[in-house]
N, C-alpha and C positions, 0 to 999 in steps of 0.2 A: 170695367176690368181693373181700375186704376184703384177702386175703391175695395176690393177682393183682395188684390195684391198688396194693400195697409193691414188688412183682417188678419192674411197671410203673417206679416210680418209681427203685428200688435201680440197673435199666439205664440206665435218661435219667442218671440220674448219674454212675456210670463213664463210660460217652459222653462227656458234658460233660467230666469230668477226662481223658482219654484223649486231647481234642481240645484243649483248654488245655496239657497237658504233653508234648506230643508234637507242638507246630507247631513251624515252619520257616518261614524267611523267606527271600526272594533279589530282589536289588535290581539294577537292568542298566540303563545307558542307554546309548545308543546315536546315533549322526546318520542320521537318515535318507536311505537310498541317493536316492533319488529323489524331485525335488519336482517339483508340478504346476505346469504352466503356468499363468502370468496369466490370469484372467477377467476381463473387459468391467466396469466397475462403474454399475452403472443402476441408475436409481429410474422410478417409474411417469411423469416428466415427460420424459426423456432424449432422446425419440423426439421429443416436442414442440420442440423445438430444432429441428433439421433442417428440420421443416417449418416451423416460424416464418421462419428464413431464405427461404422457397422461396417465402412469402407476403411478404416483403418485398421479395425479387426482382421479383413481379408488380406489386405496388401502386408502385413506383422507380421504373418504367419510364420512360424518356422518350428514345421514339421508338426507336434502334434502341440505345441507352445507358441503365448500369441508374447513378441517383442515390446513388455511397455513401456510407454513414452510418460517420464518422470516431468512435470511441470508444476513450475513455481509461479507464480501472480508476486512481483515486485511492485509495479506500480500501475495505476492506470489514473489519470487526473485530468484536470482541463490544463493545458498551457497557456491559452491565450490569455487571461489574467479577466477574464471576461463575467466569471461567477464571483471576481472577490469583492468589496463593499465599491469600489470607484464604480461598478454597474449594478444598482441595487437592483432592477428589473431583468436581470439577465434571464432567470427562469432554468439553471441548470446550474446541476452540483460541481461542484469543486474535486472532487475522488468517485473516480468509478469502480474504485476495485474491488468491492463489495457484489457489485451490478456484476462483475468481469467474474469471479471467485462464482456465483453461482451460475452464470452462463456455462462457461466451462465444465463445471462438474456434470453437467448434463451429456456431455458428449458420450460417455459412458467407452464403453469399448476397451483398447487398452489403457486409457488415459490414468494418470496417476497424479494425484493435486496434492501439491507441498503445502502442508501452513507454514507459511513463515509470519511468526510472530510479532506484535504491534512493540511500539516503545513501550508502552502502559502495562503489555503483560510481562514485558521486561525488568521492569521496574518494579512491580508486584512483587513480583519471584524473587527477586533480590532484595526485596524488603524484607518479605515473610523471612527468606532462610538469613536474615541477618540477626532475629529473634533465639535467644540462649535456648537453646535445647529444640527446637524447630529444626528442621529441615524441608530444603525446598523441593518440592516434587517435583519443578518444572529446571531448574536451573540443572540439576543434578544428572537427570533424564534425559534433557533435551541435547540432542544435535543440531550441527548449523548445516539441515539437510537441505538446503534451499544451495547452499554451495558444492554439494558432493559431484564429482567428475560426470555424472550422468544424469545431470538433469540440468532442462533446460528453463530459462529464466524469462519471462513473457513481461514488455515494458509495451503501454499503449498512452497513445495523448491526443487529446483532442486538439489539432493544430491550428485549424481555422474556425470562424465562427464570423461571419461576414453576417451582421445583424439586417442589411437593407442591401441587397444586392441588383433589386431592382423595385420600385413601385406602379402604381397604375390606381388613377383617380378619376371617375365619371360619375359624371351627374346632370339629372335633365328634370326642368320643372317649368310649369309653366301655370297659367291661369287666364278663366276668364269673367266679365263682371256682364248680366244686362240689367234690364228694370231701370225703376227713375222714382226722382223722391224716398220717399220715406220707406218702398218697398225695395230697393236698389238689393239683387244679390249678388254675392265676389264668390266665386267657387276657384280656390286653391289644391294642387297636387304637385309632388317631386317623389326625386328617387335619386339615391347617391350609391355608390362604390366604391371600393378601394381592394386593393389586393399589393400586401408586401410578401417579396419575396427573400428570404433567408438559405445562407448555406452554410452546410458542417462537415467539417473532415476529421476522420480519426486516423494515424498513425497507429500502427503494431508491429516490435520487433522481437527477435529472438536473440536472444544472450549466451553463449555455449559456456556454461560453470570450468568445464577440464580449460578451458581455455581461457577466457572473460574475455571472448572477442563479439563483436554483432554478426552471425551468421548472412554470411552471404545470398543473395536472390531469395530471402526468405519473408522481407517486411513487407507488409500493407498498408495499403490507400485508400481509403475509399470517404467518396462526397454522397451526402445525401441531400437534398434538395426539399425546405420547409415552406409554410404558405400560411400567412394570414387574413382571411378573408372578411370584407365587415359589408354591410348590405342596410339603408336605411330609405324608410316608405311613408312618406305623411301626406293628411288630405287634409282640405279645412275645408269651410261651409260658415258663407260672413250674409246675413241679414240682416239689413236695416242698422249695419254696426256690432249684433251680437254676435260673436264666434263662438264655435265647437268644430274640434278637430280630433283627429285620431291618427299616429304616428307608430311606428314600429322598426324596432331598431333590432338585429343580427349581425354577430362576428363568431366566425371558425377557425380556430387556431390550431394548427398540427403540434401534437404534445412532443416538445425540446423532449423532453425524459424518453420516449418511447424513441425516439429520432437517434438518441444515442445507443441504446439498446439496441436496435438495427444494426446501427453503427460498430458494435461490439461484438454480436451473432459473426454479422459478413469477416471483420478483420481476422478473429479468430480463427476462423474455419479456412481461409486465405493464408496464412501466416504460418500453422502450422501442418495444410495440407502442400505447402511448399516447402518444406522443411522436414516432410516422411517423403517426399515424390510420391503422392497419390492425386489419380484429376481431381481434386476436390470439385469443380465447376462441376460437375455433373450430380451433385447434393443443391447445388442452389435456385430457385425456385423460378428464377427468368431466364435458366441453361436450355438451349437447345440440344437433346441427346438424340444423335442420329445412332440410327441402329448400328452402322459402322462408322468410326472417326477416321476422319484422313489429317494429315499434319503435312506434310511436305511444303503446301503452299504457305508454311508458317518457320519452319525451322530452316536454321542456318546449314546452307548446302558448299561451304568449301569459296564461300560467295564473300567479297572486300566489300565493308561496308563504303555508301559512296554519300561522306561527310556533306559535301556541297549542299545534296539534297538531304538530305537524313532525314528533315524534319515536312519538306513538301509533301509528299508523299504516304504521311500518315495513314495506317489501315485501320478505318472503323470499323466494328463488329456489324457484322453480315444477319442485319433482320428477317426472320418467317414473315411471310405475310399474311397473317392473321390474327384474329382479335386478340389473343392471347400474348402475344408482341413479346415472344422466345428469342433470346439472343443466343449469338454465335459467340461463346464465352471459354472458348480454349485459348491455356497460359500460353503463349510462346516462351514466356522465360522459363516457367518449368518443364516445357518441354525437352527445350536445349540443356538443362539442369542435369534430364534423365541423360542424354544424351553423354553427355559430360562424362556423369555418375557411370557408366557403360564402359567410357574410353579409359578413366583414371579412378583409380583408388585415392581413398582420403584417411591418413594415418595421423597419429599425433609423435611427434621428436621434441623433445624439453619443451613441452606446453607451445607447442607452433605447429601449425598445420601444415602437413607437406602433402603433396602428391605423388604416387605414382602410377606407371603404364599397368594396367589391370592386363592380366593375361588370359589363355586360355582355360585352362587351370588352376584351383586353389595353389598358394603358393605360402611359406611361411618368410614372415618378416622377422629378424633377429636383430634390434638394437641393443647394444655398448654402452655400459653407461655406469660413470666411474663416482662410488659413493664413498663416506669418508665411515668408520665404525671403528668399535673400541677395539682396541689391538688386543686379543685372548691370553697373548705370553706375556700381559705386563705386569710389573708386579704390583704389590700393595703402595708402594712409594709410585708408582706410574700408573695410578687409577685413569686419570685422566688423557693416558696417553692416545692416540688414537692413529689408523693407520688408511690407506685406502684401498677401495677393493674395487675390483671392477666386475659387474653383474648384467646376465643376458637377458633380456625379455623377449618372448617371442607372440606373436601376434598374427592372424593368418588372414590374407589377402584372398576375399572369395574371387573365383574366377569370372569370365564371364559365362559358364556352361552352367555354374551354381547359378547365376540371376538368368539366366534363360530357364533353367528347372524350376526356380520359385516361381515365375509366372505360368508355366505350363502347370502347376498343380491348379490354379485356380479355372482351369478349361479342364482339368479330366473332371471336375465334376458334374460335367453335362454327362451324361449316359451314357452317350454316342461317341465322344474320348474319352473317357476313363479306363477303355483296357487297350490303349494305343502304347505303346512305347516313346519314350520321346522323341526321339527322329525320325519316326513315324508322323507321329502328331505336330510337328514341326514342319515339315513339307507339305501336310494335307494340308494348315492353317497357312503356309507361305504360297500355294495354290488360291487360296480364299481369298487372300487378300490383294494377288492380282488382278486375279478374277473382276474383285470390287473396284479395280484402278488406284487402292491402297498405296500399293507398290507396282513395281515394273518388273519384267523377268530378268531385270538384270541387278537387280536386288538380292546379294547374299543371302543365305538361309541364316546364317550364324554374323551375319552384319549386323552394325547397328539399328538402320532402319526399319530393320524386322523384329529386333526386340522393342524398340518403342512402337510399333503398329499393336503387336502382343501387351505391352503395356497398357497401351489407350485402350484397346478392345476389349480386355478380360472381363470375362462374363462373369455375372451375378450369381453367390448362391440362393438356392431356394429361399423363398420370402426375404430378397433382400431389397433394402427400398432406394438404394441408389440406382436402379435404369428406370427412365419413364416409360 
């Protein structure tokens, strides 16, 4: 046996040598004849664009015209200082607004995207039209439309970027030897692990141009959560002293670049579905849409917040159970928004935002407002004279029967309300939604809480892809 097990060993060792002194090597590169076509680049939110646009479309409407929402891209960059050379490995760009500028235009619907122009093409233009007899096409033409009274100004930053937020490292190996003398063999194996975890937050706010204030209950937050995984596998095989092994090594890394992209889909769609009052949550792809929405157990009811506790008490979103792991993803704060938007009108007085009591009824606003102009009877010696006048602007406060009517247009066109009148079709829907435990019978028809249930609930048109 003892003399089998030398044999044994005496061949594994020619082998060995025979296979060390006798390789060959050959190296070749080449271009590849043939590349694949472009693929589509999506993340799990991509789809939710499209339909957001399709849900602002509906909620715009006014009458047989859709209200568009003018948007500017100022900035969108990393803040935490985490792309610039002190983190050469960071693995994400410095400016996303490029990334942001074509997200955005995808919303389609009413959306309307301002170029506002780089320094370089600024500089250009004012180069060229500085040329004797040239004129600049861009300087000449161009407006600072990125500031005019109605449109609104979109600023996003990536805030956080917590590179190791947690790790986890295992590894298990082990070995065993038998035989004796010169046939002795050592059979070796292990396995190792690691998995770090990474997180990223992007910021998005809204800038109102008539005013250059940050719009109120409008920004977004949102954290995504990264993963890098690495996996490594070796055996060996020791005879008489000769080894031969075979090892193999794997890591999976969630791509920063798409992680922000997500990151940019989500804010956007959040930021300015807060900022028309539309649920936007019911566009996004981990929403729960119940057939009917209830909100009560969410919006502020006449109720003192109780500071002490404020923060004990937190309400986590309320999980389906099943594989598909649908969240309970309605705003409270824009619910209260609408609410709000119901009880007070939002007007502009010398570039400051006022409020007032929204009534039953459209109503006309008439502000005073005392400007200086050339005085018409002065003479050639008093060109410059100038005197003050004082001028009316009038501006009209819709009622709340006008936003009870905008929402009832998007229910007459089921079939079955469309030749309803409106307080007709106001009481059959304030039936329904008790019926549901929406509301209670002691729920105005013409209250608030019945225009935010008609809010939440308004039904899809034909082939619309915001209800699942």
């Amino acid at each position: 046996m003892e003399q089998r097990r030398r044999k044994i060993g005496i061949a594994f060792s020619v082998a060995v040598f025979l296979l060390s002194a006798c390789s060959s090597s050959q190296r070749q590169n080449e271009f590849s004849k043939e590349i694949a076509p472009p693929v589509k680049t999506k993340t799990s939110a991509t789809n939710a664009l499209g339909c957001f646009g399709d849900m602002l479309t509906a909620y715009r409407r006014m009458g047989s015209n859709v209200n568009p929402l003018r948007l500017a891209v100022i900035s969108a960059k990393d803040a935490t200082d985490v792309s610039t050379v002190t983190y050469p490995n960071s693995e994400i760009p410095s400016d996303f607004k490029d990334m942001t500028l074509g997200l955005i235009s995808r919303i389609g619907g009413p959306i309307r995207v301002v170029h506002v122009p780089s320094a370089n093409e600024l500089f250009d233009a004012a180069r060229y039209g500085s040329i004797v007899g040239k004129k600049s096409p861009f300087l000449d033409s161009f407006q600072v439309s990125h500031y005019r009274g109605d449109t609104l100004q979109i600023y996003g930053a990536l805030t956080e970027y917590d590179r190791l937020v947690s790790g986890k490292d295992s590894s298990v190996d082990g070995s065993v030897e038998f035989g004796k003398g010169r046939g002795i063999t050592n059979v070796e194996a292990s396995a190792s692990g690691i998995t770090n975890v990474a997180r990223m937050t992007m910021d998005f706010r809204v800038v109102y141009a008539a005013v250059g204030d940050v719009v109120n209950n409008t920004s977004s937050t949102n954290t995504v959560t990264v993963y890098q995984r690495g996996r490594d596998r070796s055996f060996g095989l020791s005879i008489d002293g000769n080894t031969i092994g075979y090892s193999v090594s794997r890591s999976v890394v969630d791509a920063r670049h798409k992680a922000i992209r997500l990151l940019i889909e989500w804010g956007l769609i959040e930021t300015l579905g807060r900022y028309a009052l539309v649920p936007y949550w019911k566009c996004l792809p981990n929403s729960k849409n119940q057939k009917l929405i209830s909100f009560k157990d969410l919006v502020s009811n006449n109720k003192l917040y109780d500071f002490q506790n404020f923060n004990r008490n937190k309400r986590q979103p309320a999980r389906r159970k099943s594989k598909l792991g649908l969240i309970d993803m309605r705003d409270q704060l824009l619910m209260n928004s609408v609410l709000s938007d119901f009880a007070n009108a939002e007007y502009l007085k010398n570039k400051t935002r006022r409020l007032v009591k929204r009534g039953e009824k459209d109503t006309s606003l008439v502000q005073r407002k005392t400007i200086t102009v050339p005085d018409p009877n002065a003479t050639k010696e008093e060109k410059d004279k100038t005197i003050e006048k004082v001028v009316e602007t009038k501006s009209l406060i819709e009622g709340k029967s006008t936003l009870r009517r905008n929402v009832l247009t998007l229910y007459k066109r089921n079939a079955k309300y469309a030749k309803l009148s409106d307080a007709v079709l106001l009481k059959r829907l304030h039936n329904e939604f008790v019926k549901a435990k929406i509301l209670n019978a002691k729920d105005k028809v013409n209250g608030s809480h019945m225009y935010l249930a008609l809010w939440l609930n308004a039904p899809v048109q034909q082939n619309g892809r915001w209800r699942k």
